[in-house]
C-alpha positions in Angstrom: 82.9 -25.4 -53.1 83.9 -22.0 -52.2 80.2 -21.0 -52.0 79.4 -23.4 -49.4 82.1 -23.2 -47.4 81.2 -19.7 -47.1 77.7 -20.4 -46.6 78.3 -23.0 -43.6 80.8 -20.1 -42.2 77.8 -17.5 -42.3 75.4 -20.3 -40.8 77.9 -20.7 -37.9 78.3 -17.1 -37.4 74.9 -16.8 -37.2 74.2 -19.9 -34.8 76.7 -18.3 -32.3 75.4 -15.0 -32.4 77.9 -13.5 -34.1 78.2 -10.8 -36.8 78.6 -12.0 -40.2 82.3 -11.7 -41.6 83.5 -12.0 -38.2 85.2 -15.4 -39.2 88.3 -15.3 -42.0 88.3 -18.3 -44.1 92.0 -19.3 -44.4 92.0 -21.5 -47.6 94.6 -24.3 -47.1 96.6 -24.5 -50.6 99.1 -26.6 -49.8 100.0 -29.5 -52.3 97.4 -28.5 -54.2 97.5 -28.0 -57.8 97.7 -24.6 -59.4 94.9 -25.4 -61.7 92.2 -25.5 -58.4 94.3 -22.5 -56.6 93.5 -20.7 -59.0 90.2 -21.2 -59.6 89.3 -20.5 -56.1 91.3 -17.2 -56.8 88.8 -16.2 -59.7 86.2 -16.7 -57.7 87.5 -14.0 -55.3 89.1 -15.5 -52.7 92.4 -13.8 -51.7 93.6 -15.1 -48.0 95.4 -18.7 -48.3 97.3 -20.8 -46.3 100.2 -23.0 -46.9 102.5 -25.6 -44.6 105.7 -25.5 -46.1 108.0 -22.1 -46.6 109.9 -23.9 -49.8 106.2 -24.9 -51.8 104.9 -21.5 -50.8 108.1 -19.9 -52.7 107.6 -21.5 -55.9 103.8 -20.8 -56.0 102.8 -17.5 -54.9 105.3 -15.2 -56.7 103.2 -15.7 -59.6 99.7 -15.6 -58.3 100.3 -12.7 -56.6 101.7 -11.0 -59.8 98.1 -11.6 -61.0 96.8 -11.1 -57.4 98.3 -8.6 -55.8 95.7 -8.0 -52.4 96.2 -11.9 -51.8 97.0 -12.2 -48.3 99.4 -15.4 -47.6 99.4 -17.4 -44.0 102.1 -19.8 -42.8 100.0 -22.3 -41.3 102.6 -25.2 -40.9 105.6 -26.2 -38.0 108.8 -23.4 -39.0 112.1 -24.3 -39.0 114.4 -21.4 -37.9 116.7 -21.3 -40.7 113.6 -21.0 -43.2 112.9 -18.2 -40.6 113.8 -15.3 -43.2 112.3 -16.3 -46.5 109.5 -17.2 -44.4 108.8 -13.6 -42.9 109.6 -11.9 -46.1 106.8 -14.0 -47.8 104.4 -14.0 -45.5 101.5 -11.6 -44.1 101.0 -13.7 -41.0 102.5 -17.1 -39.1 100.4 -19.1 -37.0 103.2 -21.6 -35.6 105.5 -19.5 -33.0 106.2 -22.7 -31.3 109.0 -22.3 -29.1 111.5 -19.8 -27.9 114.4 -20.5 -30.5 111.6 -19.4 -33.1 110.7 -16.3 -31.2 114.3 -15.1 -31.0 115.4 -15.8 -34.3 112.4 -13.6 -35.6 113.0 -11.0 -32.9 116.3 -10.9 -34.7 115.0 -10.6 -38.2 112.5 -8.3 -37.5 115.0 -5.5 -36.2 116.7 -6.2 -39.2 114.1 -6.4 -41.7 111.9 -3.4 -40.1 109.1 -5.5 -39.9 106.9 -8.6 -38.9 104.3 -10.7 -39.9 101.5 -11.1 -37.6 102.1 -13.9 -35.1 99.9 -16.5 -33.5 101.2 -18.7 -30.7 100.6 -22.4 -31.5 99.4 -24.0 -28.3 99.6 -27.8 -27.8 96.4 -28.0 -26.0 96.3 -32.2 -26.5 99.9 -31.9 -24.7 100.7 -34.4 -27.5 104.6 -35.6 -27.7 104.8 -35.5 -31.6 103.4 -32.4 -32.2 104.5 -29.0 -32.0 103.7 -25.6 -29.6 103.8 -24.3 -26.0 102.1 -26.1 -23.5 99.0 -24.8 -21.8 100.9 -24.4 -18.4 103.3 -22.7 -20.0 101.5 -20.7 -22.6 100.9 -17.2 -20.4 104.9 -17.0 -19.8 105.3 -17.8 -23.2 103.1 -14.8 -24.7 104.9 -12.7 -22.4 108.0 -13.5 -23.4 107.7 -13.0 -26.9 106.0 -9.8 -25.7 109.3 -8.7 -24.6 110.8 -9.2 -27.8 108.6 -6.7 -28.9 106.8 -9.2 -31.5 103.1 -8.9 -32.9 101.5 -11.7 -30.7 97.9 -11.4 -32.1 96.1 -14.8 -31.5 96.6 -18.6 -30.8 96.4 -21.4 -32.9 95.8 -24.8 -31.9 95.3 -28.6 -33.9 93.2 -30.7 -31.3 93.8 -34.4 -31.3 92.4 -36.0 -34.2 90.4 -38.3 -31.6 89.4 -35.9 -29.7 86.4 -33.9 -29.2 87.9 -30.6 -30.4 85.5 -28.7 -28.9 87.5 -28.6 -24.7 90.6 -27.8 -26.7 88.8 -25.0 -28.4 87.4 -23.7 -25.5 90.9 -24.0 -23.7 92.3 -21.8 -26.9 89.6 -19.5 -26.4 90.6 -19.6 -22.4 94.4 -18.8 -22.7 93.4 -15.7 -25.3 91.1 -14.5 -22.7 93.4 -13.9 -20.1 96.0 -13.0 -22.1 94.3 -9.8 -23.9 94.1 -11.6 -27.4 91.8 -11.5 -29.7 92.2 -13.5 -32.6 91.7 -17.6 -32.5 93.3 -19.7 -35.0 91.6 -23.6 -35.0 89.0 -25.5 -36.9 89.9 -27.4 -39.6 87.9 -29.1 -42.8 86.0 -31.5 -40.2 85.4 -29.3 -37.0 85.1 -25.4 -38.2 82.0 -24.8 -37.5 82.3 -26.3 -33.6 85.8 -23.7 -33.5 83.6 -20.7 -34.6 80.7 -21.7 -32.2 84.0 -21.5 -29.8 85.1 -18.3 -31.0 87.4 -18.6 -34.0 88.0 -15.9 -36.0 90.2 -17.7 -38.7 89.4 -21.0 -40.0 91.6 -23.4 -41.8 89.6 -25.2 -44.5 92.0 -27.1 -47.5 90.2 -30.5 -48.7 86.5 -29.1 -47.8 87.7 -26.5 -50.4 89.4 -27.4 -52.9 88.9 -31.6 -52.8 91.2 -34.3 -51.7 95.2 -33.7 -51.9 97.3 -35.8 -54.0 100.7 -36.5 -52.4 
């Protein structure tokens, strides 16, 4: 699996004129079992993603005993008061959603002496039940959390699952752009290779990778 996904990544590169390694394959590892984590880490992979700060704390202590150079992503919605364990887990956070969020790790990065790397989360559907800025209000909101002195270094965005993703990529790709930043965080399983074609330089792959979740 692994193998192909990385192939498909390379053709994608390639299709958009782009150099080859220019896209990071974030391997989703949430509710996965250990048994397939794993065996995607043999294989070499080190930069995973999980949704949930409490999952993430009972599985990666010990894989990155064994792994050390694995690089961890927090890829699902935060809640402030998982704030702390979250940015002394993580190497990077791709859902700074709102301005409680960016205080609160403002705060805890002053006390802690440091910070993951951040990615805004940008609701480009403008979808009621699901998280981020707005688009209107995405420029302030960069700036803002500029001001706090946090490491703002991309977007992320989940397009509408009935929606071409491809307008809300570009929209992504827009809003980074004009903002001075360089890293885009979108396309998933179904749609990575239309993100890269847009620009992506992290992709967020789970089922594609490791087979179908059990809940």
């Amino acid at each position: 699996m692994l193998d192909d996904i990385t192939r498909r990544i390379h053709d994608a590169e390639r299709a958009a004129n782009r150099a080859e390694g220019s896209v990071t394959l974030i391997a989703v590892s949430k509710v996965q079992p250990d048994a397939r984590v794993r065996e995607v880490l043999k294989q070499g992979h080190r930069i995973f993603g999980e949704n949930y700060v409490q999952e993430a704390q009972g599985k990666w202590p010990a894989f990155r005993e064994a792994y050390p150079d694995t690089e961890l992503h927090m890829i699902g919605p935060l809640q402030t008061n998982k704030a702390k364990p979250a940015m002394q887990l993580f190497d990077a956070i791709h859902t700074l959603d709102r301005p409680s969020l960016a205080q609160r790790l403002a705060r805890l990065a002053q006390e802690e002496g440091r910070c993951p790397d951040l990615f805004v989360q940008v609701n480009t559907g403008a979808e009621p039940q699901k998280a981020g800025i707005l688009p209107a209000d995405a420029d302030a909101f960069i700036a803002d959390a500029r001001a706090l002195d946090l490491p703002v270094v991309g977007l992320m965005c989940i397009p509408p699952d009935a929606e071409d993703p491809a307008p809300h990529f570009a929209m992504l790709a827009d809003i980074a752009s004009r903002n001075g930043l360089h890293n885009l965080s979108m396309g998933m399983s179904g749609d990575f290779e239309i993100a890269i074609a847009h620009g992506a330089t992290h992709v967020r792959v789970g089922s594609a990778l490791f087979g179908a979740r059990s809940y």
